[in-house]
C-alpha positions in Angstrom: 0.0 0.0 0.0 1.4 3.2 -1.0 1.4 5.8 1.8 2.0 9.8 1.7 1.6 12.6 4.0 -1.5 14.7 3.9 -1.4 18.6 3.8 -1.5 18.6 7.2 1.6 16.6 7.8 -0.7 13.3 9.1 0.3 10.0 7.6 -3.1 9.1 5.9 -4.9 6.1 3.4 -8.5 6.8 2.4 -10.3 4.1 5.0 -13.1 5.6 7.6 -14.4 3.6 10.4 -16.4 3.7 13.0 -14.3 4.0 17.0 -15.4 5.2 20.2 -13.8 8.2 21.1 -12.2 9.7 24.6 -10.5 12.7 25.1 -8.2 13.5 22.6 -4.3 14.1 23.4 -5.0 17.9 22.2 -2.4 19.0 24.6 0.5 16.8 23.9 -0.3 17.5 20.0 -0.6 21.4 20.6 3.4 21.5 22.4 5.1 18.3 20.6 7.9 19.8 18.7 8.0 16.5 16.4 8.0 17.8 13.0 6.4 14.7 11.1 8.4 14.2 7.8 8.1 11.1 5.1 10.8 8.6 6.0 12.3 5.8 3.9 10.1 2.4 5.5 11.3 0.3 7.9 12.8 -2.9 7.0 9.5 -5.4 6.5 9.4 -8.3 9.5 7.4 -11.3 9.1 4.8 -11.9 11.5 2.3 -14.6 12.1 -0.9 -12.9 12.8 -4.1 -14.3 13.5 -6.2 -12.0 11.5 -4.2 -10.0 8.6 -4.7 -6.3 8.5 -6.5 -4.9 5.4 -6.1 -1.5 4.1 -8.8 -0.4 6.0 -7.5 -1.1 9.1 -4.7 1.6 8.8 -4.0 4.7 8.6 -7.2 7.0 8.6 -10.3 6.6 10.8 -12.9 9.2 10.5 -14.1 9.7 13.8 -18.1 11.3 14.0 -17.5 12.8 10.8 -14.8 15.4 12.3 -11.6 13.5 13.9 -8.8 11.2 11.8 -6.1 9.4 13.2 -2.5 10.6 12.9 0.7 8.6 12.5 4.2 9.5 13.1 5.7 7.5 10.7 4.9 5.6 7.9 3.1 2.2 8.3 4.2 -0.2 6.4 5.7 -2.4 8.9 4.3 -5.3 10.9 4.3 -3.3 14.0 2.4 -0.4 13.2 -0.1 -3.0 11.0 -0.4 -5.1 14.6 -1.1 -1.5 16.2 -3.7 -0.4 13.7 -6.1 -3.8 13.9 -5.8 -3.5 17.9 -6.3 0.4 17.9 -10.0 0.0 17.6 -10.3 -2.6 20.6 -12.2 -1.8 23.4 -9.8 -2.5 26.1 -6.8 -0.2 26.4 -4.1 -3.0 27.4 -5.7 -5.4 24.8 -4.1 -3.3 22.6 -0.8 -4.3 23.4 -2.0 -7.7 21.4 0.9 -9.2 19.8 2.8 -6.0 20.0 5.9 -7.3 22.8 6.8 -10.5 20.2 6.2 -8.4 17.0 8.6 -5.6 18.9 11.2 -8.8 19.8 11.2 -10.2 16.8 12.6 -7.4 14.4 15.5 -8.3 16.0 16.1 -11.1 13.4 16.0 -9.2 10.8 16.5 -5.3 11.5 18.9 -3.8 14.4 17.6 -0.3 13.7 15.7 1.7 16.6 12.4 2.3 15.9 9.2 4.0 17.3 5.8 4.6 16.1 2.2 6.2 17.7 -1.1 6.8 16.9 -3.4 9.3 18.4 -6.7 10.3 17.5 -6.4 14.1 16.3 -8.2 17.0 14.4 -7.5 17.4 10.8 -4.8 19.6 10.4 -3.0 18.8 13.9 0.1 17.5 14.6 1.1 14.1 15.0 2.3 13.1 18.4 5.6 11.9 19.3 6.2 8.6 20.6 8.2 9.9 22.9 5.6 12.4 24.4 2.9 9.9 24.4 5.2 7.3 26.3 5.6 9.8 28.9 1.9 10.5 29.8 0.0 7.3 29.0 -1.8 5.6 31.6 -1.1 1.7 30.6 3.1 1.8 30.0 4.6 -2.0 29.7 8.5 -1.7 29.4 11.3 -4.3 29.3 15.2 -3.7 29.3 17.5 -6.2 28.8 21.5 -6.0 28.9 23.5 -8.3 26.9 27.0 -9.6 27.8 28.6 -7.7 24.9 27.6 -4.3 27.1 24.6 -3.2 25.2 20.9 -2.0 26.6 18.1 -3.1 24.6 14.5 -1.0 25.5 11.4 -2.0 24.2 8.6 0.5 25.4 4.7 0.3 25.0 2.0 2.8 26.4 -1.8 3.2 25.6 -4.2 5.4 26.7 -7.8 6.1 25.4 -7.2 8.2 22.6 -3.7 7.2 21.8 -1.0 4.5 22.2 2.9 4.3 21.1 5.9 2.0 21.0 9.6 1.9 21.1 13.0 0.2 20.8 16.3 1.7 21.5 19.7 0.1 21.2 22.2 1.8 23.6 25.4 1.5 24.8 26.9 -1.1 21.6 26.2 -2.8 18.4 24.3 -6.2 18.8 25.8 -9.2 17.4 24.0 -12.5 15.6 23.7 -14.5 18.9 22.5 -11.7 20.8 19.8 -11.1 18.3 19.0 -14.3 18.7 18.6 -14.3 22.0 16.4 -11.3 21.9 14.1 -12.8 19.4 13.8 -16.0 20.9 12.5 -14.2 23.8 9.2 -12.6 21.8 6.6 -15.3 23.2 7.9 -14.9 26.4 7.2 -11.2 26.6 4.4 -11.0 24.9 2.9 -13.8 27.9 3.9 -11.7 30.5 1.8 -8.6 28.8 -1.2 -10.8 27.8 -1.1 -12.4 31.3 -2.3 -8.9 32.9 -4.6 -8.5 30.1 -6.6 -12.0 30.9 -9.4 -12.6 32.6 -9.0 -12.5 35.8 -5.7 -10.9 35.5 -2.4 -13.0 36.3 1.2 -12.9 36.5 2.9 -15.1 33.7 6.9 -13.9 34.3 8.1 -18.1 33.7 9.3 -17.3 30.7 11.2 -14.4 31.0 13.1 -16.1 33.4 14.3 -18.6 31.2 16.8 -16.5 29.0 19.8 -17.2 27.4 22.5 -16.5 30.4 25.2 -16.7 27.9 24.2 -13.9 25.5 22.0 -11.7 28.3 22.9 -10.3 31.5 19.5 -9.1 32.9 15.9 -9.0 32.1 14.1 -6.0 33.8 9.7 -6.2 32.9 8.1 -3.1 34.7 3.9 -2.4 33.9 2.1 0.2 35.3 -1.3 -0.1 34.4 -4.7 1.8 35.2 -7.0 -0.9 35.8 -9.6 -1.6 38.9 -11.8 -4.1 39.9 -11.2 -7.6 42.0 -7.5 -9.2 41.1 -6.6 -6.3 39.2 -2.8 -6.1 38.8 -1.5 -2.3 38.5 1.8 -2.5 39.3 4.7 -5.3 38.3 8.6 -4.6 38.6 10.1 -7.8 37.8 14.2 -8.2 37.6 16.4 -11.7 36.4 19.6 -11.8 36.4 22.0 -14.8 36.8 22.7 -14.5 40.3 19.1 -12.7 41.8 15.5 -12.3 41.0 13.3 -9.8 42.5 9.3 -9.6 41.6 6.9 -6.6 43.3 4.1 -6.7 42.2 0.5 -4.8 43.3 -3.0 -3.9 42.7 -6.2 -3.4 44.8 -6.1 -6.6 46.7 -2.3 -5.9 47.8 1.5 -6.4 47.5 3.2 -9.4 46.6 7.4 -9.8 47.3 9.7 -12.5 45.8 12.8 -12.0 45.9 15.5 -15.4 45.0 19.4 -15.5 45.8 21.0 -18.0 42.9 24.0 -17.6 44.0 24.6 -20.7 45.3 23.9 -23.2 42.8 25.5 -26.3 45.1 22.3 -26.4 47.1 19.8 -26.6 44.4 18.4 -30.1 43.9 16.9 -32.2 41.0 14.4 -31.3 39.0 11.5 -33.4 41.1 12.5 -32.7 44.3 12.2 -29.0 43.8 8.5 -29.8 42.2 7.6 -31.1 45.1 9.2 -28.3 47.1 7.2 -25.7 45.6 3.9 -28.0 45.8 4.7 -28.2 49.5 5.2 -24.6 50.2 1.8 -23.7 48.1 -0.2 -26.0 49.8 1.1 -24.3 53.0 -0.2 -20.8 51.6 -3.4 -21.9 50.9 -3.5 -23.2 54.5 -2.6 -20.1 55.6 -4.9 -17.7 53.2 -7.8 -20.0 54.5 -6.6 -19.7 58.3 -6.0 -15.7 57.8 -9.0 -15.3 55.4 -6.6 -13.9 53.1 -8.3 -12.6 49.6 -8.8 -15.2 47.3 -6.9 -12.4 44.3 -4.1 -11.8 46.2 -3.1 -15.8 47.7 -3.5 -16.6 43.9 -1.1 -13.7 43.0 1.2 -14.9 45.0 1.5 -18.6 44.6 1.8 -17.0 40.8 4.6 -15.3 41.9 6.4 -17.5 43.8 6.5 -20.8 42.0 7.3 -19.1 38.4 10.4 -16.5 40.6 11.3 -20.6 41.5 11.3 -22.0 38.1 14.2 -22.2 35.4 17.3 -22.3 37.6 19.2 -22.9 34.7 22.7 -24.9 35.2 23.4 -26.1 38.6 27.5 -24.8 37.6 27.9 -21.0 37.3 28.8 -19.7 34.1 32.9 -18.7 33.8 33.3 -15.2 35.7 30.1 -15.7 37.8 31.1 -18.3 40.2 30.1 -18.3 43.9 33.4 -18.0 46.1 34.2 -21.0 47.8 31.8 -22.9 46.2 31.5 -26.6 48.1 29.4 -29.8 46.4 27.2 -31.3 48.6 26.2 -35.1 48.3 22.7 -37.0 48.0 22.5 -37.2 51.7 23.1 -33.5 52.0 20.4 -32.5 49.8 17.8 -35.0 51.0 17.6 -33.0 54.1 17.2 -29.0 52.0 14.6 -28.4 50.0 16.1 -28.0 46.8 15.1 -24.5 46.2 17.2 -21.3 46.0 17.2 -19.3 49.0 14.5 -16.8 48.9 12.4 -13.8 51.1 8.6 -13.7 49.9 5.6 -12.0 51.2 1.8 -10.6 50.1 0.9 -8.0 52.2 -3.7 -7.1 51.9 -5.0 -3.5 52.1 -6.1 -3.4 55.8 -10.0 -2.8 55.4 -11.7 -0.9 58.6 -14.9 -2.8 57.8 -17.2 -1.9 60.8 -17.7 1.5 61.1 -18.8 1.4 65.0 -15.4 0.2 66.0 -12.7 1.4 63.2 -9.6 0.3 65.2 -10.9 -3.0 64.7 -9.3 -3.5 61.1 -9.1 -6.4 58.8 -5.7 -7.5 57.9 -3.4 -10.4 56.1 -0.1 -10.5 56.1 1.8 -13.9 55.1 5.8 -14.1 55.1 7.7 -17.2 53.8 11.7 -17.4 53.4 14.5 -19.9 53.3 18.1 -19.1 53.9 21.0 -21.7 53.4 24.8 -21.1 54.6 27.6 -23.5 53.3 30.7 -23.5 54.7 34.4 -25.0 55.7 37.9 -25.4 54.9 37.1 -28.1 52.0 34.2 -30.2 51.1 35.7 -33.2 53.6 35.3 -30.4 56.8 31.9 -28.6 55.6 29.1 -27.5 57.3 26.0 -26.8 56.3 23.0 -24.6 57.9 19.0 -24.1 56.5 16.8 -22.1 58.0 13.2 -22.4 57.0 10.3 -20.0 58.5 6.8 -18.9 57.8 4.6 -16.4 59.4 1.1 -15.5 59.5 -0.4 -12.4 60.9 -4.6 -12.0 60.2 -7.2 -10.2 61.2 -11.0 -10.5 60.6 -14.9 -10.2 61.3 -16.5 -13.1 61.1 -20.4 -14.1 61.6 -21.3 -16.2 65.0 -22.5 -18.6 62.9 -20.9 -20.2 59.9 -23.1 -19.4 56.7 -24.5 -15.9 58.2 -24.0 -12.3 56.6 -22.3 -10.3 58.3 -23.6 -6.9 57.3 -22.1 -3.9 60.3 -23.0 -0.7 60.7 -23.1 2.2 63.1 -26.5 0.8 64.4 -26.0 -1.4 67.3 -28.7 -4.2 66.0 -25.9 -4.6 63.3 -23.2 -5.7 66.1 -23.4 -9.4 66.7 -20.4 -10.8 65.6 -16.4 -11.4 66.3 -13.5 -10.3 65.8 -10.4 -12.9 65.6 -6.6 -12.2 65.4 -4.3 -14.6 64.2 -0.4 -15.4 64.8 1.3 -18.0 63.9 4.5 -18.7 63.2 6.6 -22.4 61.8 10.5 -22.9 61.4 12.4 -26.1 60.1 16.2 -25.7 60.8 18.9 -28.1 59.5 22.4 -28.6 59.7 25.0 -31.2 58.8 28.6 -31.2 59.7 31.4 -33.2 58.6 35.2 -33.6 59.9 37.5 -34.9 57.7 34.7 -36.7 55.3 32.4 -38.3 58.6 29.3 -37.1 59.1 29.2 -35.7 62.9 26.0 -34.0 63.1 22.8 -34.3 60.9 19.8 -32.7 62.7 16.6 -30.7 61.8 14.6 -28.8 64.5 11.0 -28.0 63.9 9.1 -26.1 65.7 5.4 -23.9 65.3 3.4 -22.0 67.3 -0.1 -20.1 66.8 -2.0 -17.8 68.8 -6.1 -17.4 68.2 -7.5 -14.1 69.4 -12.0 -14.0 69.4 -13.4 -11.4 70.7 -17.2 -12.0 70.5 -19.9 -9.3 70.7 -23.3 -9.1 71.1 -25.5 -6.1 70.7 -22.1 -4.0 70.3 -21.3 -5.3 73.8 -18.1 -7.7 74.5 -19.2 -11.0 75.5 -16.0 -13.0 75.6 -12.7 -12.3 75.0 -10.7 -15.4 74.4 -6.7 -16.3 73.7 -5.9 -19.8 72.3 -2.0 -20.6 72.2 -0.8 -24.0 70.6 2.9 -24.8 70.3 5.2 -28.1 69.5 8.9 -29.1 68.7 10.7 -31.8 67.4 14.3 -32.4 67.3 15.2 -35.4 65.1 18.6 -36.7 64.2 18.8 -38.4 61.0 21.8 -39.2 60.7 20.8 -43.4 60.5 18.5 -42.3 57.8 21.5 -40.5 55.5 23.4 -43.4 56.1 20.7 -45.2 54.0 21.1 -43.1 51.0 24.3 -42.6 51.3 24.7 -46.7 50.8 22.1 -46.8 48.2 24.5 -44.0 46.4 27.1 -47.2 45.5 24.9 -49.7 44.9 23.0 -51.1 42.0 20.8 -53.8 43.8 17.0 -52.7 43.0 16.1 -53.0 46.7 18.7 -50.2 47.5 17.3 -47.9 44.8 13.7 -48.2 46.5 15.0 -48.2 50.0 16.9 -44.6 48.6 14.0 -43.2 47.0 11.7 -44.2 50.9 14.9 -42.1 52.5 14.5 -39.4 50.6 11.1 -38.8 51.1 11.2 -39.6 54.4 14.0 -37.0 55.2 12.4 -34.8 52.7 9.3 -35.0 54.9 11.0 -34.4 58.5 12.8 -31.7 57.6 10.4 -29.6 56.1 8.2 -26.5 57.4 5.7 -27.8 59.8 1.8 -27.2 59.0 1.3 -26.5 63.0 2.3 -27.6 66.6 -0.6 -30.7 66.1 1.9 -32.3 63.7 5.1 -32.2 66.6 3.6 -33.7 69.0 
């Protein structure tokens, strides 16, 4: 399709649809200094598309007889093709459809920057610049990513009712052929984590970026800021990967979710399985706890999201040349069978308190849910080693709950509204292991459990406190296991069948006394 400026500098094809209309970006048109000239088209990039654009899906859109679109560049590119068919959809982050992998893949084919927006716009205004409209739109999605040869790649997105525009800058080097590569192969990846806060309900889907190509890319940094309401909403994600840490925030009107993951020691990680059924383990935990706490439903989800995808893709158990862990020590079977297999990490979700009656406001409605794992290796050499995990979880809740199970609970500043209680909840679990060794014997391999929670009802009737109640549970359990890594140790050097079941009963078994206790009921 041949395109050519209009008179009034707007990038225009004769095609008039109908679109609903907001308020246009007059401002940002009125003071952008962006002179809009023809420019020689971008390299073409091949695209699989689930619905090809026709002509009349770009360019021009007369708008109640009076307002067209206007381009800043020309449009014959996949991108701004992609952007034209989603321009007209009625969701503002559905338009970034397809956009993050069209944006990635260029890469295998052009290395130019590139940017491009369309606004809605009076005939005769100015076209907006990209730059301009990233600036002020409500919905921005951007990712940078550093590769090992010292350049920054940004790829930049932003949408807003009567407008949206996108970006990539190369900075700080020239790309080479594997590091294009790299970039490219990570299109689908992106584009999930954008259409992952576009679905319905709204989810984080980061698994993917943090399976990138260590040995071409540095870091991965995915930040959205979105303006979008309603239950499990996600506004706010600020995602980082690099070989050595990942760090997730990530908010909307439920709460804050934290995940933050140390790699930097890759001799505790375990296979494959047993850090399946870690994860399984620690999310059926949350769920206990989000049902104790009545967390919200949004928000538990959010973060079992976050945690087991920040937990995913370790990559090679060896560091790569120039990134290795000081000191480094390999650990054997029996060593492992009592961690978890996991990374060390700190992880919360934090709900927005809720002062739901309004006779009593100090009586707020809370959830708070901490989870973390830290693991220390040491010694002279791997024959004098010792090794310390420390596993602990904590639950703090608050809530107003009917007197009887099925009941609405409907409170207001009429007393008749007052029958009800309030409970506040604190618990807290911790599993700690070590294992010593002195001059290649196992001395010491022992895991301490140990949990405690605290029930707090207050119970009123008629706005009057009937009862005031406090129900404390603890247990501990100090178990030495070092019988039961004798087993595997055994089973290790031997190729009799019997030993290979008798090592895989071991493992689960120390697998299963060494981990985070659900309570004090299962210690005693």
């Amino acid at each position: 399709m041949n395109v050519t400026p209009s008179a009034s500098g707007l990038y225009a094809a004769p095609a008039a649809v109908s679109v609903s209309r907001a308020t246009p970006l007059s401002t940002l048109a009125k003071t952008s200094s962006a002179q809009v000239t023809p420019k020689s088209p971008a390299s073409a990039v091949l695209v699989s598309l689930s619905r090809a654009p026709t002509p009349a899906d770009i360019q021009t859109y007369t708008i109640f007889g009076s307002t067209t679109t206007a381009w800043s560049r020309p449009t014959d590119d996949a991108v701004s093709s992609l952007m034209a068919g989603n321009f007209g959809l009625p969701s503002l982050t559905a338009r970034f459809s397809g956009l993050g992998a069209a944006m990635l893949k260029r890469f295998e084919t052009d290395v130019d920057d590139f940017s491009q927006s369309v606004t809605f716009a009076t005939p005769g205004a100015s076209a907006v610049a990209p730059a301009d409209l990233l600036a002020a739109a409500d919905n921005q999605i951007n990712l940078s990513i550093k590769t090992t040869g010292g350049a920054t790649v940004e790829l930049s997105l932003a949408s807003q009712a009567d407008g949206m525009a996108v970006q990539v800058a190369v900075s700080g080097g020239e790309l080479n052929e594997s590091e294009r590569k790299a970039l490219a192969d990570l299109s689908g990846a992106f584009q999930e984590a954008i259409d992952g806060l576009n679905a319905l309900p709204p989810k984080l889907a980061l698994e993917g970026l943090t399976n990138f190509n260590t040995k071409e890319l540095l870091s991965i940094d995915f930040k959205a800021s979105l303006r979008t309401d309603g239950k499990g909403a996600i506004q706010a994600v600020d995602f980082h990967a690099d070989s050595r840490t990942r760090a997730l925030s990530a908010s909307g009107p439920s709460g804050t979710v934290k995940v933050d993951v140390d790699l930097s020691q890759p001799a505790i990680l375990g296979s494959a399985p047993q850090q399946a059924r870690a994860i399984a383990r620690y999310l059926q935990q949350v769920d206990m706890a989000g049902s104790r706490g009545r967390g919200d439903a949004a928000l538990v989800s959010m973060f079992k999201d976050a945690f087991s995808q920040l937990n995913s893709n370790y990559g090679e158990k060896t560091a790569l040349p120039g990134r290795e862990a000081p000191t480094a020590i390999s650990l054997n079977a029996g060593d492992h069978g009592l961690l978890s297999g996991l990374a060390d990490f700190n992880a919360s979700m934090t709900q927005v308190p809720d002062a739901s009656n309004p006779m009593r406001p100090d009586e707020v409605d809370t959830f708070r849910y901490t989870l973390s794992q830290k693991t220390s290796v040491s010694g002279k050499d791997p024959r004098n080693r010792t090794i310390h995990q420390d596993r602990q979880a904590e639950l703090d809740a608050s809530f107003h709950r009917a007197l009887s199970p099925g009941a609405q609970l409907l409170l207001t500043a009429a007393k008749e509204s007052q029958f009800y209680e309030f409970v506040q909840i604190n618990d807290q679990a911790n599993a700690s292991t070590d294992i010593s060794y002195e001059d290649g014997t196992r001395t010491r391999a022992s895991v301490g459990q140990s949990a405690r929670q605290s029930t707090h009802v207050q119970r009123y009737l008629m706005a009057k406190l009937e009862s005031d109640t406090v129900q404390p549970e603890e247990g501990t359990r100090v178990n030495d296991l070092r019988l039961l890594l004798s087993i595997i140790d055994r089973a290790e050097m031997s190729d009799d069948p019997d030993d290979a079941r008798q090592h895989d009963q071991a493992l689960k078994a120390a697998a299963a006394m060494a981990g985070l206790p659900d309570g004090p009921a299962m210690l005693r």
